[in-house]
Structure formats: C-alpha cells, structure tokens
N, C-alpha and C positions, 0 to 999 in steps of 0.2 A: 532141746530147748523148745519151745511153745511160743504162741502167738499168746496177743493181747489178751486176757479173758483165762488165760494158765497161767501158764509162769512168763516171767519176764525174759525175752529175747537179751543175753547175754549181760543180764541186768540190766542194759541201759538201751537200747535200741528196739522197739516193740516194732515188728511189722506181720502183718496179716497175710497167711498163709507160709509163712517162713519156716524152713524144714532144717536138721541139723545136715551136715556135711562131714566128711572124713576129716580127719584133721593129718596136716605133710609134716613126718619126721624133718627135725630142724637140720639143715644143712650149718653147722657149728665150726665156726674158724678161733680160733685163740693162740694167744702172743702173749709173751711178758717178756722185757727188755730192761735192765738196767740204764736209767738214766744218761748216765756217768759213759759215755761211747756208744750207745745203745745196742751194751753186748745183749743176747739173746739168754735168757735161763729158761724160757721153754717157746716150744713152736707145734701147731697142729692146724695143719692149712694155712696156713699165714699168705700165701699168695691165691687163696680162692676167693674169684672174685664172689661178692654179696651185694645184697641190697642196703644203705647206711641208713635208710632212715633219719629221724635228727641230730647223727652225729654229722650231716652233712654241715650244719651250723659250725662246726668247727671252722671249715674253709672261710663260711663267710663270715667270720669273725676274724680269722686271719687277716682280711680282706680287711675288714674295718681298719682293723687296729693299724695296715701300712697306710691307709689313707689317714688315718688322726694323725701318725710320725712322721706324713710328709707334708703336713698342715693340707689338707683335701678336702679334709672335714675335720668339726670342730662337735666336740660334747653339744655343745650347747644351742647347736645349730635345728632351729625349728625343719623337720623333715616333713613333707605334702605325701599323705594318704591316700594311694589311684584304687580305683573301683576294684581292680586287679587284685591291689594288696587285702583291699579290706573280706575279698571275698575264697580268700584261701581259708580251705576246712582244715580241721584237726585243732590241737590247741593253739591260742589265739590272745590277743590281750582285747578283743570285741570294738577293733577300731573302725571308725566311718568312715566311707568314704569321705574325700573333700576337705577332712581333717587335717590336723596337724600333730605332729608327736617330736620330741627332744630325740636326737639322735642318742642319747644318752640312756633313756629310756627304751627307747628300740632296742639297742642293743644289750640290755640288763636283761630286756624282757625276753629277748629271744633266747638267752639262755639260762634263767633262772627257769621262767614260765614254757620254754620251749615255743614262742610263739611263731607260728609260720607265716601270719601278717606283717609282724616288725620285721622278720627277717627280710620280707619280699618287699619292704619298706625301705630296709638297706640298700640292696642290688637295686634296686629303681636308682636313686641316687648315686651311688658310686658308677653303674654301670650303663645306665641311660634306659634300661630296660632290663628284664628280667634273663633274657635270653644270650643276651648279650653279657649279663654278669658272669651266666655259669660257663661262657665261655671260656672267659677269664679266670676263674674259677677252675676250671679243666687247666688252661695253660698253667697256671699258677702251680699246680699239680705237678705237674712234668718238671717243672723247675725245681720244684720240691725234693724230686725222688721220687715220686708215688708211679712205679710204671702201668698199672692197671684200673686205677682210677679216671671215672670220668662223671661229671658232672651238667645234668640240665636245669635242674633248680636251684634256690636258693636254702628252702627250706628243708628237703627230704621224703616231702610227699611224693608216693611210690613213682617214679619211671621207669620203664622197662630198659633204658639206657643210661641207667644212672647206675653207676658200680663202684665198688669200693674192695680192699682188702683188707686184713686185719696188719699185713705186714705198711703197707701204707696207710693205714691211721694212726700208728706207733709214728709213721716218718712226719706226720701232721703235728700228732702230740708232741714230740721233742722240738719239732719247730717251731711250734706257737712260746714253748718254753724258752728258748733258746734265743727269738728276734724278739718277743715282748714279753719282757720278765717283770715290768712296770706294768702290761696289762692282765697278762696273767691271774691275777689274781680275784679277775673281777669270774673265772670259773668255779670261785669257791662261794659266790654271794649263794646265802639261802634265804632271802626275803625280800623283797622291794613291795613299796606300793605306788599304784600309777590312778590317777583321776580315783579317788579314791576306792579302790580295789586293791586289797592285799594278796599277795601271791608271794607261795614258797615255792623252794625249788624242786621238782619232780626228779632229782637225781636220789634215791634213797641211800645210794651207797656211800654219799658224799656226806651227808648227815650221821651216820652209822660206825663207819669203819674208821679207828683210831688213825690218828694222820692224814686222810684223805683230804686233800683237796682241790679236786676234779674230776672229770674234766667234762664228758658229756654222754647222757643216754641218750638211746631212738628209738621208737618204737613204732612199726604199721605192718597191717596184718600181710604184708609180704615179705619182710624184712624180719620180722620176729621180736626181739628185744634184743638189743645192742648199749654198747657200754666199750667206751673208751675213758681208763680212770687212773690216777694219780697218787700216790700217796707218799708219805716221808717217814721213815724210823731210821732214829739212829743218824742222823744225816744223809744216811741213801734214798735216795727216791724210784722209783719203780713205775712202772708203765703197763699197765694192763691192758687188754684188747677180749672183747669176747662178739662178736657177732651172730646172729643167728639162733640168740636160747628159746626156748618153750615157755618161759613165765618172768614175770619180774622177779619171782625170789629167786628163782635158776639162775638167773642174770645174776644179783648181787652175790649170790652163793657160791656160783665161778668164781667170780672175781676174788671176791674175798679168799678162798682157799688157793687161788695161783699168786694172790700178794704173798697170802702167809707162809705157801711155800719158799717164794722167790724171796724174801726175808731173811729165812729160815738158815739160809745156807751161801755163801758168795757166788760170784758167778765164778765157771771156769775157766781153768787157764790150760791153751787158748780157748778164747770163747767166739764162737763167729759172734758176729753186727749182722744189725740189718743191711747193710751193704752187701754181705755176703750170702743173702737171703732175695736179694735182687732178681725178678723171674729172669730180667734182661740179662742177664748172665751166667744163670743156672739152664736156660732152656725148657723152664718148667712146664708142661703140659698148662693151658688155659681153658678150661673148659668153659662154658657158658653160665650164665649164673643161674641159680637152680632157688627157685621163691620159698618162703616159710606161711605157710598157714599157721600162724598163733592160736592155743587151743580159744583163746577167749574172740577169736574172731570168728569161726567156723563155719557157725550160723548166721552170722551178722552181712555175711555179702550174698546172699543168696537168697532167692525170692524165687519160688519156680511160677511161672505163668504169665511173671513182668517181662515186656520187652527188655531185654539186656544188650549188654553192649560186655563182650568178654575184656576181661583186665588181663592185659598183655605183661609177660613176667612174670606172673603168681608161681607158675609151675603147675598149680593142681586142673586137671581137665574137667572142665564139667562148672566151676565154678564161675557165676558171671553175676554182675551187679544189680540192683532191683532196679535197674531202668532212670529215664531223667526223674527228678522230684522235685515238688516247691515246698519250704521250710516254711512257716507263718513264723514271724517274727513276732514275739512275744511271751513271758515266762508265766506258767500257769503252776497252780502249786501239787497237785496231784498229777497222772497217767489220765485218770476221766476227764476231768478238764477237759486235759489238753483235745483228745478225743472228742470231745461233744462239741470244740470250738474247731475241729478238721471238720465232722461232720455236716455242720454250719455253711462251712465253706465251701466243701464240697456241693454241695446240695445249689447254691448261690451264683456259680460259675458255671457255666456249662462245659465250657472247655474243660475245666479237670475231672469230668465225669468220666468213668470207668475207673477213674485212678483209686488206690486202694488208702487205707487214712493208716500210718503209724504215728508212732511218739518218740522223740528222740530228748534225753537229758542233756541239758545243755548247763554252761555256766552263766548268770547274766544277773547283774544287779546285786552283785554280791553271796548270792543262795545259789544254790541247784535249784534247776527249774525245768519244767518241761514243756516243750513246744511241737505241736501237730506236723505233720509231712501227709503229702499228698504224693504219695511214692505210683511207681511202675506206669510212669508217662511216657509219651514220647516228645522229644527235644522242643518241638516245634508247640507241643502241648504245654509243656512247661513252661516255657519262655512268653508266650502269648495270654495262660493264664496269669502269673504274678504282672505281667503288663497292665492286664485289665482290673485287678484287685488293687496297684497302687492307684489305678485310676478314679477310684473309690476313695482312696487314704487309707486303705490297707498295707501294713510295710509285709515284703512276702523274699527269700532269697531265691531262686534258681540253682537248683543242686546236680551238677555233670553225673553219671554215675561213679567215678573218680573220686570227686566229693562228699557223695553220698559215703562210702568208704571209708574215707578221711573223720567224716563228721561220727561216725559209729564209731570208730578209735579213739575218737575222743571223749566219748560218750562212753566206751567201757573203762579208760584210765578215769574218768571223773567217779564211777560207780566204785572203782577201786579203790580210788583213794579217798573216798567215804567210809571206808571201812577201818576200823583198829587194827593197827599193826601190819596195813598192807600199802608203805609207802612207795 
C-alpha cells in the first residue's frame, strides 16, 4: 500500500511515508452450542483467551437491560454527553460533547451502529464512570460463568487487559437470552435513525443468513473480526462464536458453515455443556492472549519516522502507531481537499510544524467525507496545537495514538461498506 499521491492507504486512511507491515496469522477460537442446555456440537479453543473487540457491547447491554428491569433507568430517559464519551474513536453516532441523547437511542445505537460513544455514554450513567463500569462489567462476568473474561472498557476499543473467550461469550449469549427475552430482540434491529442520520446494522450475517437473529460483531485491528450470532431453524436455536478471523467474509463464512453444520445434524447423546468446558475445572492450560493483525489494518498503524508510542497486546513486534495527531474537524469532499486544507493548517500553526498532513474518511453529515490529520506529533504538540486553533474558532480533535488506530478502523469498515456486496 502507498502514500497519498499512489494508491490509497488501506483505502480509507492516507498517511505520508507509511510502508506495508506483515500481516499475524489469526489466532482463531470457535464454538457452537445448542441453545436448548447449551450442549456443545463443536469446540476449537473455546477457552483461548482473545481480544472481543465490539462484541464487548454484549456485556454492556446486559448491563443496560438489568438496570431498565430494575427500574435504574428508563428508555426515555435524556442521557448527558461527557467530552470522554464524545471523544472515543472507531464507529460512533458523532455525538458532542455537552449534549444529550435518549437512553434508548444510545443503546440502539450502540448496537445496530456499534457505536463506542453511546456505549461510553451508558457506563457513564449506570456506572458513575467508565472505569468503574467495566468493573462491574468484569464482576458481572464472574457471576455469569465467564471464568477468563475481563473487562476495562465499555466499548471494545483494544486493551491489552481486556479478554474474552469464545467458550465465555456463548455463556454471555445464552444469558442475555435467557434473563431478557423481552429485550432480546432489540439484537436483531437492522435500522434506526437518530438526529437525522440513518444507520443500518453492520452485523452482515444478521441480514444474510436465513433465521438469524443476532447477536453481535467486533472488529479492531488487534482483535481481528469477531462474531457472536444466533439463529433459529426448525425451533432449534444455535449459538455460534467465531473470534479472531482474517476478514469480514471469513467471519460470516465460518459462521455460516458451523450453523449449517450444527443444523444439520442433533447434538449428541451424551453431549458435554459449556459447563463441562469450564477452564476452572478442566485445568486448562491459559496462555496469554496472542493479538491479530487484520490484513486490511497492516499498513494503517505504522508510520516509520513518527514518534510512536507501541500498542501493547497486538503481538506483532515492530508494529507502533504514527504518533499523537490533531483531526481538523470538518467533511471535505475529495482526499485533495482535505489535504490542501492540512496544509493550510499546517503552515498557520507553528506548533504542528514537523508533523506530517494525512486524510482520514470519515462519516459526517450524512455522506463520506474526508477530513485532514496532522499525524506523527508529540502529545504535548498536539494537545497545545488544537488548543490554539479553537482559539481562532477552528474545531480541531486531539487523537492518542490509540485513537488514531480506532479512527483508521473505522475508516477501513466505512471504505468497506462503500463497496457492493461487502456488508
């Protein structure tokens, strides 16, 4: 992949000087369990832990849904927008700070749209703080059954402490089934629109596969693509788990062929449960969780000559992010544009001089759009310049290199799903 001026950085993320990377065999766990007992009809790694990416939304929708059944919180209840929430990258519903959103809304959106604002919008409110939710969120876990799961976020953007299993998100799915059958159902919306913006659902297997409905993908370039999904034939319901694929159609392609098998044929008699698949009882070896580079991420986290800050968890050595960066906020309609309005900027600030100008596709206003970055700063550079350009009336973001990660992921699912036939 090439810089601005060749081809386009991973189609959606243009940075200057960016070189391709090796891409890491997907560390792949899969499950599929029978509803009905949660006998097991197949297993492969099911207690290796992973990274969940936005199936982490699961929990915190669990989460939601025992606070609405113990009157905590109410649909309708206007929820306040912290700088926190509005400023988490990856997909997003584009909310402001200082705002306000329907708790109803939040929680459509964070799982139709996968958004990791509304989510972090939730755990604010439920939990007083974000840190404080995934706590809870962790304990919640343990109570569950999940013995190898742990939890720091809300949303699933990558921590190096954030893990999950395939045999514990089966014990997720059958729960969220099992204690809200009345909410349940809000896993199968494929559309909502909020402040006039419509959004479908980025689950493609849920749209696709006859019976399905649910339950939830994840995707970030350490996690791989993930898919915990649901579906009904015949009155049987099934439970798939796929963590760790190489591509979105890999993802639904698994799935799809461990449904049709586990269909295909009943479970056996006897058949272990996930109970009997429990590490706490097997003594299964636990090894450390081992990251996925996604081939369409590759190129997109690496910048050679940017100050980097290495992302801890990826697995792959050598791989580090292109430094802090300021986003200019605002949708241009071309890659030059946006470029000739970095340059602008660049040139106007002093403080972000050295930094180098990319383009990131963003969603805003309805269209795809693209907006400038002033990549490969450092923290104190970045934060001091968008300080001084609002001071102007410039709206500008401050991007972690974390972030910056986040926002390219997002930036390659939107390229994606630009495309026919690549939901």
């Amino acid at each position: 992949m090439g810089v601005f001026g060749g081809a386009v950085l991973g189609a959606a993320l243009l940075l200057a000087g960016a070189s391709a990377s090796g891409v890491a065999l997907a560390a792949r766990a899969t499950l599929v369990v029978d509803a009905d007992g949660g006998r097991v009809l197949h297993a492969e790694n099911a207690n290796l832990r992973s990274f969940p990416a936005s199936t982490t939304k699961m929990m915190t929708a669990y989460l939601a849904f025992e606070a609405l059944a113990k009157g905590e919180l109410k649909l309708d209840e206007d929820l306040a927008v912290s700088a926190h929430a509005a400023g988490q990258g990856g997909q997003s519903l584009e909310l402001e700070p200082g705002t306000r959103i329907k708790a109803r809304d939040a929680l459509v959106g964070m799982l139709v749209e996968s958004a990791n604002d509304a989510a972090v919008v939730l755990a604010e409110r439920l939990g007083g703080g974000e840190a404080a939710f995934a706590e809870r969120m962790t304990a919640k876990a343990r109570e569950l059954g999940m013995a190898r799961t742990r939890f720091r976020n809300a949303s699933g953007l990558n921590h190096p402490e954030q893990v999950v299993t395939a045999r514990d998100m089966a014990v997720l799915a059958l729960a969220l089934l099992r204690d809200f059958p009345d909410r349940y159902g809000l896993f199968a919306t494929r559309g909502f629109a909020h402040k006039g913006e419509s959004y479908t659902t980025v689950n493609g297997f849920l749209v696709n596969y006859p019976g399905a409905d649910g339950i939830k993908t994840g995707f970030t370039c350490a996690a791989g693509y993930n898919l915990v999904a649901s579906a009904v034939r015949g009155g049987r319901r099934l439970v798939a788990v796929v963590l760790g694929e190489t591509s979105r159609g890999e993802r639904a392609g698994t799935v799809a062929e461990l449904m049709n098998a586990g269909f295909a044929k009943p479970a056996p008699e006897p058949a272990r449960t996930l109970a009997d698949l429990d590490p706490t009882q097997t003594g299964e070896p636990d090894p450390p969780p081992q990251g996925v580079i996604a081939e369409s991420c590759a190129s997109i986290i690496a910048t050679p000559g940017a100050p980097g800050v290495g992302l801890a968890g990826l697995g792959v050595p050598g791989v580090r992010a292109a430094g802090w960066s300021v986003e200019v906020v605002g949708g241009f309609a071309d890659p030059a544009t946006a470029r000739a309005i970095g340059n602008r900027t660049l040139a106007r600030e002093p403080t972000l001089r050295g930094g180098r100008i990319g383009v990131l596709r963003r969603r805003g206003g309805g269209v795809l759009g693209f907006r400038p970055l002033v990549l490969g700063l450092t923290e104190q550079a970045a934060k001091q310049g968008c300080f001084r350009m609002r001071q102007r009336g410039l709206r500008c973001i401050v991007l972690s290199p974390q972030h910056l990660v986040a926002a390219a992921e997002q930036a390659a699912m939107l390229s994606r799903a630009a495309k026919p036939g690549r939901r």
